[in-house]
C-alpha positions as CSV (number, residue, x, y, z in Angstrom):
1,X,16.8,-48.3,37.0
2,X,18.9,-48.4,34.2
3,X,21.0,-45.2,32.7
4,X,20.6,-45.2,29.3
5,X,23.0,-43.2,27.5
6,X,21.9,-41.3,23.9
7,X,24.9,-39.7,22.3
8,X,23.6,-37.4,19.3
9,X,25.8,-37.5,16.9
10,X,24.2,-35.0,14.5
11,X,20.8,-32.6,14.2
12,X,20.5,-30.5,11.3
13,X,17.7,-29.2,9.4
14,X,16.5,-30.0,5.7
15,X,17.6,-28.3,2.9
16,X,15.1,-25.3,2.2
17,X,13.7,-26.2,-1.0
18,X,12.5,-23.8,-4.0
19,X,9.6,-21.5,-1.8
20,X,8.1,-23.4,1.3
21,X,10.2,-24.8,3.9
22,X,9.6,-28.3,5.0
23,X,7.9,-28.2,8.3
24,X,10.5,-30.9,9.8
25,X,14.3,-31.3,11.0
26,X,16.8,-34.4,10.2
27,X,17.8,-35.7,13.6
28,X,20.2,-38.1,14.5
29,X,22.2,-40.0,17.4
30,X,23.6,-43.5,18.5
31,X,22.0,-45.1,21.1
32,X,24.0,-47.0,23.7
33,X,23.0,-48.4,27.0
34,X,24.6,-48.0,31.1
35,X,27.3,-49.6,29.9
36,X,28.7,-47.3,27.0
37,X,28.1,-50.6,24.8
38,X,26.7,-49.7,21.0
39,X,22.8,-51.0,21.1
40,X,23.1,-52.1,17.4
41,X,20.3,-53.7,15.1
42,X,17.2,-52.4,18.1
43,X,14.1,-51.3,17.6
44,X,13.4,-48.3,20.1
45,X,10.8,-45.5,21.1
46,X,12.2,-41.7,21.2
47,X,9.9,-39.0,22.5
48,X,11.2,-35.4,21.5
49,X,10.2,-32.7,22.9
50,X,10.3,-28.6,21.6
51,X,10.2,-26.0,25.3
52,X,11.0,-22.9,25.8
53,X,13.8,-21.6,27.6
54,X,12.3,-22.0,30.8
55,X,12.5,-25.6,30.1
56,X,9.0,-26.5,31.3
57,X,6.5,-25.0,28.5
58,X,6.9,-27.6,26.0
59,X,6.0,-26.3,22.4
60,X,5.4,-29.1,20.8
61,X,6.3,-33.1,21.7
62,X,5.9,-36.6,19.8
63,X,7.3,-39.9,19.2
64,X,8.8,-41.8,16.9
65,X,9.7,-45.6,16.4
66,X,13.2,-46.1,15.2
67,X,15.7,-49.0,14.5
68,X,19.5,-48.6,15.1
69,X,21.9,-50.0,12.9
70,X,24.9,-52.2,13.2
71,X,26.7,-48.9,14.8
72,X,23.3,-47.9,17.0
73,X,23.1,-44.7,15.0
74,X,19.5,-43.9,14.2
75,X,17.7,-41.2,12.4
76,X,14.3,-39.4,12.3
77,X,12.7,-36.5,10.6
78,X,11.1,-34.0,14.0
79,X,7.6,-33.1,12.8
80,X,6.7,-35.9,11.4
81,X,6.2,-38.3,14.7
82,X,3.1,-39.4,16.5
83,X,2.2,-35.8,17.9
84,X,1.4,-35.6,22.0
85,X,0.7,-31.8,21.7
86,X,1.1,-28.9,19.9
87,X,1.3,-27.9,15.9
88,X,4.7,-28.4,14.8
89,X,4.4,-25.5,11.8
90,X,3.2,-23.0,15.1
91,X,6.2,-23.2,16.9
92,X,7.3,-19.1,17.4
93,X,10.5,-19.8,16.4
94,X,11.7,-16.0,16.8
95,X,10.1,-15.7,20.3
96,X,12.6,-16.6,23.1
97,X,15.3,-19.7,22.9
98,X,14.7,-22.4,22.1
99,X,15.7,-26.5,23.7
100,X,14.6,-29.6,22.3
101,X,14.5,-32.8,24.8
102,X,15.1,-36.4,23.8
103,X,13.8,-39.5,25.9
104,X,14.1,-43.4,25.0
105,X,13.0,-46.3,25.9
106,X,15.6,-48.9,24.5
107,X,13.1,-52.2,24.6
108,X,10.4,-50.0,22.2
109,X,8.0,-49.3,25.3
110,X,7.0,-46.6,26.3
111,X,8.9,-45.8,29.6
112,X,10.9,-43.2,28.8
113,X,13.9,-42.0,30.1
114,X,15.1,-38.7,29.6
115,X,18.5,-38.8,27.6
116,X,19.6,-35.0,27.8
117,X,18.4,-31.4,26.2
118,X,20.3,-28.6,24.2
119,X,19.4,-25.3,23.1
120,X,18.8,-24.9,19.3
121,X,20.6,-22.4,17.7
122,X,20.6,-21.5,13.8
123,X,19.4,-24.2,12.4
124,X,15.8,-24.4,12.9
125,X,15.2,-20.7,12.1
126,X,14.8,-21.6,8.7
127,X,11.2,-22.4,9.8
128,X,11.4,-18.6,11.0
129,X,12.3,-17.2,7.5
130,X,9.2,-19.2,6.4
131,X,6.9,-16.9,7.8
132,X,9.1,-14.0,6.9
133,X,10.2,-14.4,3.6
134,X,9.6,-12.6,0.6
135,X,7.1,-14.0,-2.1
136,X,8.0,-12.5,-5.6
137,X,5.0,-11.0,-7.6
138,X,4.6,-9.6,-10.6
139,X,7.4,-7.6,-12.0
140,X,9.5,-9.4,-8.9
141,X,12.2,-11.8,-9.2
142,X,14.3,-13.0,-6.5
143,X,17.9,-14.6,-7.1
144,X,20.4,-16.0,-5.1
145,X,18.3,-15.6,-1.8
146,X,19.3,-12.0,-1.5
147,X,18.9,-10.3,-4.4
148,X,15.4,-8.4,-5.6
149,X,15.0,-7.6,-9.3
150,X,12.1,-5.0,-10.7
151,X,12.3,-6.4,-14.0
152,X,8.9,-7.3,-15.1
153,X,5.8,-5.7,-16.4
154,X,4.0,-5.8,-13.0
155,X,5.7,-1.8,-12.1
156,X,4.8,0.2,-14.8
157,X,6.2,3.8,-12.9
158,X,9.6,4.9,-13.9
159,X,11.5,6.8,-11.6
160,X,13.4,9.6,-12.9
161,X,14.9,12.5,-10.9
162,X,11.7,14.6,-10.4
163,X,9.7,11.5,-9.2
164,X,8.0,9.1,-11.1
165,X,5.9,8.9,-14.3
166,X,3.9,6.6,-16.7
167,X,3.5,7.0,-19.8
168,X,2.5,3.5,-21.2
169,X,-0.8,4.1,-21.4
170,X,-3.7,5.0,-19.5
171,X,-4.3,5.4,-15.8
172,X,-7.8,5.1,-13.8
173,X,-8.8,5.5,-10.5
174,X,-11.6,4.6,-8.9
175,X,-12.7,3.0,-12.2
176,X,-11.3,1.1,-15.3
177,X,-8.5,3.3,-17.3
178,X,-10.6,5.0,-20.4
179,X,-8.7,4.7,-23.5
180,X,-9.5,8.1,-24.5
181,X,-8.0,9.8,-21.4
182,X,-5.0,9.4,-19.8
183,X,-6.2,9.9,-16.3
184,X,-10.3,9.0,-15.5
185,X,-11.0,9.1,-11.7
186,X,-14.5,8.3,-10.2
187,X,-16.0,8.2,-6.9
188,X,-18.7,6.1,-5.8
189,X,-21.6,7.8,-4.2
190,X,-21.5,8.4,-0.7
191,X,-24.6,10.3,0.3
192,X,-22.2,13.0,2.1
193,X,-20.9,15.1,-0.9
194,X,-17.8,14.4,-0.7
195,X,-14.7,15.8,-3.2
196,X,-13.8,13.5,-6.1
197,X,-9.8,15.1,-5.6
198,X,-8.3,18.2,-3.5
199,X,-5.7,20.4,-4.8
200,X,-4.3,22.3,-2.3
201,X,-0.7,23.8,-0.9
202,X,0.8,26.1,1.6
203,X,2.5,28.2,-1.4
204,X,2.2,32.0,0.1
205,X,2.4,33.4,-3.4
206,X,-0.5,31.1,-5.0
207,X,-2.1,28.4,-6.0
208,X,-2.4,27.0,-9.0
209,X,-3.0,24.2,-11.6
210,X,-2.7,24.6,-15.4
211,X,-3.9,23.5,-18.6
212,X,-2.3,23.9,-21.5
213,X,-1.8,22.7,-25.1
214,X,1.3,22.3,-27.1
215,X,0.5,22.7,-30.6
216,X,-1.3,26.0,-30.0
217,X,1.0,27.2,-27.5
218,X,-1.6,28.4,-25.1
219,X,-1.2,27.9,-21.4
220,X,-4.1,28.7,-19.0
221,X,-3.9,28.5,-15.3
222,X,-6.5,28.4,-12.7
223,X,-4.8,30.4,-9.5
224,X,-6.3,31.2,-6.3
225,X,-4.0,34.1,-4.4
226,X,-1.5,33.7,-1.5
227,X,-1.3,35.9,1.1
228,X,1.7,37.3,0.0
229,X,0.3,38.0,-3.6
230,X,0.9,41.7,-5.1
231,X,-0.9,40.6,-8.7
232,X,-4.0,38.5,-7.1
233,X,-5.2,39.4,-3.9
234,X,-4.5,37.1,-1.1
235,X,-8.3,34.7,-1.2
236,X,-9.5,36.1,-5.0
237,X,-9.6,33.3,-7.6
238,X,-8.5,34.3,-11.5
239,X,-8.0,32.6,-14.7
240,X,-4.9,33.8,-16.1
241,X,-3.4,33.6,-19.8
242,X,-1.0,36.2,-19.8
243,X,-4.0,38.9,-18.7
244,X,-6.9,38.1,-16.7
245,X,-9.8,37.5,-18.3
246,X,-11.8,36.5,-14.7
247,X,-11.3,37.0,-11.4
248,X,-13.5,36.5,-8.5
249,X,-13.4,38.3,-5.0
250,X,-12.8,36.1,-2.6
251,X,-14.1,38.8,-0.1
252,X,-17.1,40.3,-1.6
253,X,-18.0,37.3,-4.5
254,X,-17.9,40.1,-7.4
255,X,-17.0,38.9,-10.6
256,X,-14.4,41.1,-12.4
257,X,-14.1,40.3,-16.6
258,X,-11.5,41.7,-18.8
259,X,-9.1,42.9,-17.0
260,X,-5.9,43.4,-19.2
261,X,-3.1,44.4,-16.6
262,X,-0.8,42.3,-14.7
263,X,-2.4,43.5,-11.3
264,X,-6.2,43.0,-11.6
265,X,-8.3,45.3,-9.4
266,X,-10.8,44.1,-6.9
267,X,-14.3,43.8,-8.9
268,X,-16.2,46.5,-7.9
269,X,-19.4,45.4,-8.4
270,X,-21.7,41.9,-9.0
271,X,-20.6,41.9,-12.6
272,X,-17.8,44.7,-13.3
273,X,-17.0,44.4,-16.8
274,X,-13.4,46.0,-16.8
275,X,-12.6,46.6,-20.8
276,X,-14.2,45.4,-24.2
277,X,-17.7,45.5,-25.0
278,X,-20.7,43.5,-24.2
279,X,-22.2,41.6,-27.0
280,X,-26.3,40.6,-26.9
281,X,-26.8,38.5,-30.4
282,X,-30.7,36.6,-30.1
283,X,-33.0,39.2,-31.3
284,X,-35.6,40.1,-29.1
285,X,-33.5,39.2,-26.0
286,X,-31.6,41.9,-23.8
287,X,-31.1,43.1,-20.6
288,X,-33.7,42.1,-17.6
289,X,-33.9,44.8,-14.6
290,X,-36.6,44.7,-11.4
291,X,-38.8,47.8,-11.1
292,X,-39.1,48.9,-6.9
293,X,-42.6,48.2,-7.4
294,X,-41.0,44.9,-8.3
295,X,-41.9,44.6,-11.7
296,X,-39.6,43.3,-14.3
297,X,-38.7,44.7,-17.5
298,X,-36.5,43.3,-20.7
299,X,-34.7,46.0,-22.5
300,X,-34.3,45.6,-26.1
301,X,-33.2,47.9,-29.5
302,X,-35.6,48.2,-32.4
303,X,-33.9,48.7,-35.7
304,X,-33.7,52.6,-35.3
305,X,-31.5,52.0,-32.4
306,X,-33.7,53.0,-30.1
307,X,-34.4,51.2,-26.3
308,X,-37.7,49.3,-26.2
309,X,-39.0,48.8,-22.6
310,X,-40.7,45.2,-22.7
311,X,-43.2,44.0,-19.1
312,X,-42.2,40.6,-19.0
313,X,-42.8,37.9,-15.9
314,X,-40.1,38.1,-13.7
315,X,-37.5,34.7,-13.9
């Protein structure tokens, strides 16, 4: 038999164009025969073959028809042949080296002969970027191959020292942004009664969200005590506004209203009306109290100021 000798003389892959890279690779050689002599002006068969580094799995294998030229050189695009086996766009290019194997058959048969093999090194893992590369989106630009630019409209968050904020416009969750809101969440119906949003920290002293306005310069927060809390007792909720016009036991359930000190005081009752008056306006309408025979009874004024006892159905 015949050695056939294949000298390559160049394999290099394509340019990577704009976004997608070209699923092929340039390859070239010059063909000459036992003899060292040039076979110029031939057509020929070239199988090539992609294996792993064990040098038996083969990847991915076709053929090609060439011609040589008056020098025996000879070119073909890998990827584009008569495919054997495999997917030429599957190859794991990042897993393990990589060799690709060349046979000829000089007469343009098929009895291949196998020519040599060498391990591929950079060049193809262009094909590997492919499946790792960056897509720009919205609000993304990419220049120069390296270089990511926020500068659109697709972020509309600003980061600032504190964090981020927006304040463009509106902002919805769960649902479409309500132009007479800034923030509109919903929650779609679960069946298990589940919370629409959780506030909640670790803060020993309290918790606490507020709600204010600035043109009346009136803050009210919503605070539920700390355990290390001297003002509101560790588990009692309270509305303050500089006093603390509610607070609720978070031992007992009382309600406490009124309270005008920086310390509130544990309710000591149901209702425990701590200062100020309370103030019945609808005529005819008053106080309700159960008899132990379990009666009920409204208590009402007449005009003289004194207490009428109404029987009334109990609520």
């Amino acid at each position: 038999m015949k050695r056939i000798l294949l000298i390559v003389f160049s394999f290099c892959a394509l340019q990577v164009l704009a976004q997608t890279a070209p699923q092929k690779m340039s390859y070239q050689a010059v063909a000459r025969n036992s003899a060292g002599t040039i076979v110029a002006n031939q057509a020929i068969n070239i199988k090539v073959e992609i294996v792993d580094a064990d040098l038996t799995t083969v990847r991915y294998s076709e053929t090609h028809a060439a011609n040589t030229n008056q020098f025996g050189l000879f070119t073909l695009q890998v990827g584009t042949g008569t495919i054997i086996s495999g997917v030429f766009s599957d190859i794991t290019w990042a897993v393990g080296d990589k060799y690709i194997r060349t046979s000829v058959d000089l007469t343009g048969g098929t009895a291949y002969q196998l020519m040599g093999m060498s391990q591929l090194l950079t060049v193809p893992y262009a094909f590997y970027a492919e499946k790792t590369k960056l897509v720009a989106g919205t609000g993304i630009n990419i220049t120069n191959g390296n270089t990511i630019n926020a500068t659109g409209s697709g972020s509309q968050w600003t980061n600032e020292a504190n964090g981020i904020n927006y304040s463009a416009g509106k902002v919805g969750i769960g649902t479409t942004a309500n132009s007479l809101t800034p923030l509109s969440v919903f929650k779609q119906n679960s069946g298990l009664g589940q919370l629409i949003a959780q506030f909640k920290s670790n803060d020993t002293w309290h918790s606490a969200i507020s709600i204010s306005n600035s043109t009346s310069n009136k803050d009210y927060f919503f605070v539920v005590g700390g355990t290390s809390n001297i003002e509101l007792k560790p588990k009692n909720f309270g509305i303050f506004n500089g006093n603390w016009p509610l607070t609720i036991s978070g031992t007992s359930n009382y309600v406490g209203i009124g309270d005008t000190t920086a310390y509130p005081t544990e309710p000591k009752a149901t209702l425990h009306i701590k200062t100020g008056d309370v103030y019945l306006e609808q005529i005819a309408k008053g106080i309700i109290m159960k008899s132990p025979n379990g009666n009920c009874w409204r208590i009402t004024i007449d005009d003289a100021g004194n207490l009428v006892r109404t029987a009334i159905t109990c609520p």
